[in-house]
N, C-alpha and C positions, 0 to 999 in steps of 0.2 A: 694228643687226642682232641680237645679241645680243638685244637689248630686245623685237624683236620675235619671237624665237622665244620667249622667256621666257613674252610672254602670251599665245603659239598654246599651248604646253603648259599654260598656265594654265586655258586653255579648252576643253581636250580634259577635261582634269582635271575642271572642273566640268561636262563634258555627262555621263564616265565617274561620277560620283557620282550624278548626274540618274539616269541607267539603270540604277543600283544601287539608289536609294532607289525607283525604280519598280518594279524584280523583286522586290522586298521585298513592297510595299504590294499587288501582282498577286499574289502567293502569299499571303498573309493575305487579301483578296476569293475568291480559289479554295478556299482553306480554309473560306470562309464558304460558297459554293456547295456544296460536297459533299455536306452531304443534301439540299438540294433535285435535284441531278443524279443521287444515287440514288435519290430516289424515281421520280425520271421514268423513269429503266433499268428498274425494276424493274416500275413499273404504268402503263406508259406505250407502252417499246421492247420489253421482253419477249416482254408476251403478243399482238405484235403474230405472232406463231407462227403462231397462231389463225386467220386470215385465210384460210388453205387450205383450214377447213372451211367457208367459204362456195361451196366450188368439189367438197363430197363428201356423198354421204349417210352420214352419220353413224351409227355403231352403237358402244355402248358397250363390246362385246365384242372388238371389231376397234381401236378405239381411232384416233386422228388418223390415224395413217400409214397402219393397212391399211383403214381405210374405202374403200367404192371411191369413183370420181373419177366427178362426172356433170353438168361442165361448169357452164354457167349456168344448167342447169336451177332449181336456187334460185333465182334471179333472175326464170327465166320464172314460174315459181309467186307467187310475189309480186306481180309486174306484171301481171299479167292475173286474177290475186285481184280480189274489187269493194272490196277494205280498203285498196289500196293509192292510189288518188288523195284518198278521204277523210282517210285519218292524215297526208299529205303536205301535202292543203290545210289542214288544221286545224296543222300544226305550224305551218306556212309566215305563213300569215297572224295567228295567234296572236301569233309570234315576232313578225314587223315590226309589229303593231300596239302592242306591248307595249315593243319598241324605241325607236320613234319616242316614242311618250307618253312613254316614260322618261326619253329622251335631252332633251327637249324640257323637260318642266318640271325636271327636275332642273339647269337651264342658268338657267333664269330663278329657281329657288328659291335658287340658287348666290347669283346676281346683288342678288336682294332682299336674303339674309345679308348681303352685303357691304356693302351701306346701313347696316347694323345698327351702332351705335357704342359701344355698350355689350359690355363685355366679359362680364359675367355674363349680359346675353340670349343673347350669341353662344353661351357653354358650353348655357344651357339649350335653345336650338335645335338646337345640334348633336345634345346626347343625346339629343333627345326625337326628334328623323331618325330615327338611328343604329339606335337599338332594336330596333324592328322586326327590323333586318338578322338581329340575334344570337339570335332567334327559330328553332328548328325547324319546318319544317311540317306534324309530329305537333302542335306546338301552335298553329297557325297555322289547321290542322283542327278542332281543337276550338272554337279563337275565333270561325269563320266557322258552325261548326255551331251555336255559341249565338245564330248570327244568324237560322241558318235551317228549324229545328227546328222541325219541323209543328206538331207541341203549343205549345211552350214557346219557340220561338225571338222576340228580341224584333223584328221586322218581321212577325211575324204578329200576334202580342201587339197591336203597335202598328195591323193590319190589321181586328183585331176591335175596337177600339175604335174605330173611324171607320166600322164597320158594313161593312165589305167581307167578301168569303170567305179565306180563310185560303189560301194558295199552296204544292203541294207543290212544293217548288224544285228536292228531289232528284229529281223527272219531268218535269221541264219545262226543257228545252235551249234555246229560248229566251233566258232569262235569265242563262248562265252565260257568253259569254264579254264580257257585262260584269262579271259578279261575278268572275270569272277574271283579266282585266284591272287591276280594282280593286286584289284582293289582291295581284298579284304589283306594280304601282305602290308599294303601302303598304310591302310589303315590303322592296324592291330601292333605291327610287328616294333614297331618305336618304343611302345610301353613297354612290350618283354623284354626288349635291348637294356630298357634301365632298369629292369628287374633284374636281369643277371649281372649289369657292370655294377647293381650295388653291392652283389654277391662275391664279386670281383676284387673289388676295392677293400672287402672286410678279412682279404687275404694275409695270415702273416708274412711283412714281408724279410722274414726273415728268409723264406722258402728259395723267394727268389737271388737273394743275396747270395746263400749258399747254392744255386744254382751257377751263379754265374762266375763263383768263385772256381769251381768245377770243369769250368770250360762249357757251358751250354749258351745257346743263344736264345734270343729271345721266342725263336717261332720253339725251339726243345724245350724251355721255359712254358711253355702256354700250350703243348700237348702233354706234358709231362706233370705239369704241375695245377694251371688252372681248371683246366678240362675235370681232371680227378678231383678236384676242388669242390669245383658246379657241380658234379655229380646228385648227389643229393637235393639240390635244388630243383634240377631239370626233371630226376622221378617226379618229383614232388607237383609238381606245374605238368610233366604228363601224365599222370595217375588225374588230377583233376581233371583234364582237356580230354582226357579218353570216356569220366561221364557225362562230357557235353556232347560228346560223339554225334549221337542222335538229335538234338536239338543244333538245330541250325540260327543263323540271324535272319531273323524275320526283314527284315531293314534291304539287305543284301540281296537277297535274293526275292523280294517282292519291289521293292523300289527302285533298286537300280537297274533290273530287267524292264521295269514298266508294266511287270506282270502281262508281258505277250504271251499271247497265247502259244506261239510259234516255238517258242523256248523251252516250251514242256520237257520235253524228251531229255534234257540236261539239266534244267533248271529249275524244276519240279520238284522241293523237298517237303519231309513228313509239316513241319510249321506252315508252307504254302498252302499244302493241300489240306489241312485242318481248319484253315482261313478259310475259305473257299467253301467248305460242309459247312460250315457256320452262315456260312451268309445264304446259303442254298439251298440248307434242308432245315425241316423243322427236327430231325431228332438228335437231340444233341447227345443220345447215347451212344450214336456213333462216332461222332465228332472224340468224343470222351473215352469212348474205348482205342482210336485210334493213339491220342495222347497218352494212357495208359499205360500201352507196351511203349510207347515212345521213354519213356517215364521208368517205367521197368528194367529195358532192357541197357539204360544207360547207366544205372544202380549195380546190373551184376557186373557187365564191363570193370565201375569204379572197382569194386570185389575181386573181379579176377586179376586186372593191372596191376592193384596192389600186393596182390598174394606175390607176382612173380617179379616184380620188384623189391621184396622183401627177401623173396629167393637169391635175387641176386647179391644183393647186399643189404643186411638188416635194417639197415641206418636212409634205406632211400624211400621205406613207404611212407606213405600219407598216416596211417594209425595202425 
C-alpha cells in the first residue's frame, strides 16, 4: 500500500514539474511574440477605427465622428462606377493566374532540388532562387525597364536587328499580363521553392527506400509519394494565397507598368485604383469603402477555401 501511494506521488510529482517546465518554456515563446503581437495591435487591430468612414462622406474639417453618415452610398458609387468590374476582374484573374503558376512550378522546382546531391549546387541554386525575392520593385522597375525601353531597351534592340519594328510596350496592353506574370514568377516563386524543398527534405526517408525497394523509380517515387506528402502544405499556402486574392502588389503593378495610363484595361487593379481616389478626391469614404469589400470579400474566400479543403481532407485546412 505504502509502495503504491509512494509512486502515485511520485507521479503527480513528475506531471507537477512537466507543467512547470511548460509555464516556463510558454512564457519565454510569449515573450518572443510580443513584438510581433504588437505590431499587429498597432497596424493591424487599431486602425481597423477607420472602417466607419466607409459608411460617411468625409470632410476634413468635421473629421471621423462629425462627418455625416450616408450609408452605402460609397458602395453604390463604386459599384455602378464602369471601374469597378474592370479592377475586380483584372485583380481576380491576375491573382489566380499568377497563383497557380507559382504554386505549381515552385512544387516541381522544389522537387527537381531535391534530386540535386551535391551540396554546393544545392547552396548555389537556392541563392540564385532566392535573390530575386530580396529585390525591391523600385528596382525590379528599372530591370524590366531595361528590357523594354523604346530606344534602348534590349528586346527592342534585339527587334531591330532581326529587322522588325520596334514595340512601344508602355502602350500596348496586350502584352503586359504576360510580362506581369513573368515578373512576379521570377520574383516570388524562389521563396515557395524553399518552402516546399524544406517540406521535402523533412520526408521520412524510409518512404522512399521502401519505394524503391519495390521497383518504383524516382519520377513514381515523387508522384506517389512526395506529391501526397506536400499535400498538406500546398492547402495550407493556398487557403492563405486565396485571401490575398483581392489584394494585389501595389509595387508590381504601379511601378513596373509606370502607372501608364494606356495599360488600364489590363493593368488596373482594386490597390491601383484606390491609389489614385486617394490622391484625387477629397472623400476618403470612398476610397475606404472600396478597400472594405476589397477586405471583406478576401476574408470569406479565406472561409470558403478552407471549408472545402477540409472537405477534402481534414488535415489540409489552415484552422
Amino acid at each position: 500500500m505504502e509502495t503504491a501511494v509512494l509512486k502515485k506521488s511520485a507521479k503527480e510529482l513528475g506531471v507537477k514539474k512537466r507543467v512547470q517546465i511548460n509555464k516556463k518554456q510558454n512564457k519565454q515563446l510569449l515573450v518572443l511574440c510580443l513584438p510581433a503581437i504588437a505590431f499587429f495591435i498597432t497596424f493591424a487591430y487599431m486602425p481597423m477605427y477607420g472602417i466607419i468612414l466607409a459608411f460617411k462622406h468625409y470632410r476634413f474639417d468635421k473629421g471621423i465622428l462629425g462627418s455625416s453618415f450616408v450609408g452605402f452610398d460609397n458602395f453604390v458609387f463604386f459599384f455602378t462606377s464602369q471601374d469597378a468590374l474592370r479592377v475586380t476582374r483584372n485583380t481576380v484573374f491576375l491573382n489566380i493566374l499568377g497563383i497557380l503558376l507559382g504554386m505549381s512550378i515552385a512544387v516541381i522546382l522544389a522537387m527537381i532540388l531535391n534530386e540535386v546531391k551535391s551540396r554546393p549546387a544545392i547552396k548555389t541554386y537556392q541563392t540564385i532562387m532566392l535573390m530575386p525575392h530580396f529585390l525591391s520593385m523600385s528596382i525590379v522597375a528599372y530591370i524590366v525597364f531595361g528590357f523594354l525601353n523604346m530606344d534602348l531597351g534590349i528586346f527592342n534592340v534585339w527587334l531591330k536587328r532581326i529587322g522588325m519594328e520596334p514595340i512601344m510596350w508602355y502602350s500596348e496592353p496586350k502584352y503586359w499580363i504576360t510580362i506581369l506574370t513573368s515578373v512576379r514568377l521570377w520574383h516570388n516563386v524562389g521563396y515557395s521553392t524553399l518552402i516546399y524543398y524544406a517540406a521535402i527534405i523533412a520526408i521520412d526517408k524510409e518512404y522512399y527506400e521502401s519505394a524503391y525497394l519495390d521497383g518504383a523509380g524516382r519520377f513514381k517515387a515523387a508522384i506517389h509519394i512526395t506529391l501526397p506528402m506536400l499535400m498538406p502544405m500546398i492547402s495550407v499556402l493556398f487557403v492563405m494565397n486565396m485571401g490575398r486574392i483581392f489584394h494585389a502588389d501595389f509595387g508590381l503593378f504601379n511601378l513596373v507598368t509606370l502607372d501608364s495610363s494606356m495599360l488600364y484595361p489590363v493593368t488596373d487593379v482594386i490597390d491601383t485604383y484606390v491609389f489614385r481616389m486617394l490622391k484625387s478626391s477629397t472623400n476618403l469614404g470612398q476610397s475606404t469603402a472600396v478597400s472594405l469589400y476589397q477586405s471583406f470579400v478576401g476574408f470569406i474566400l479565406v472561409i470558403i477555401t478552407n471549408i472545402v479543403a477540409k472537405k477534402i481532407d481534414s488535415d489540409n485546412g489552415l484552422f
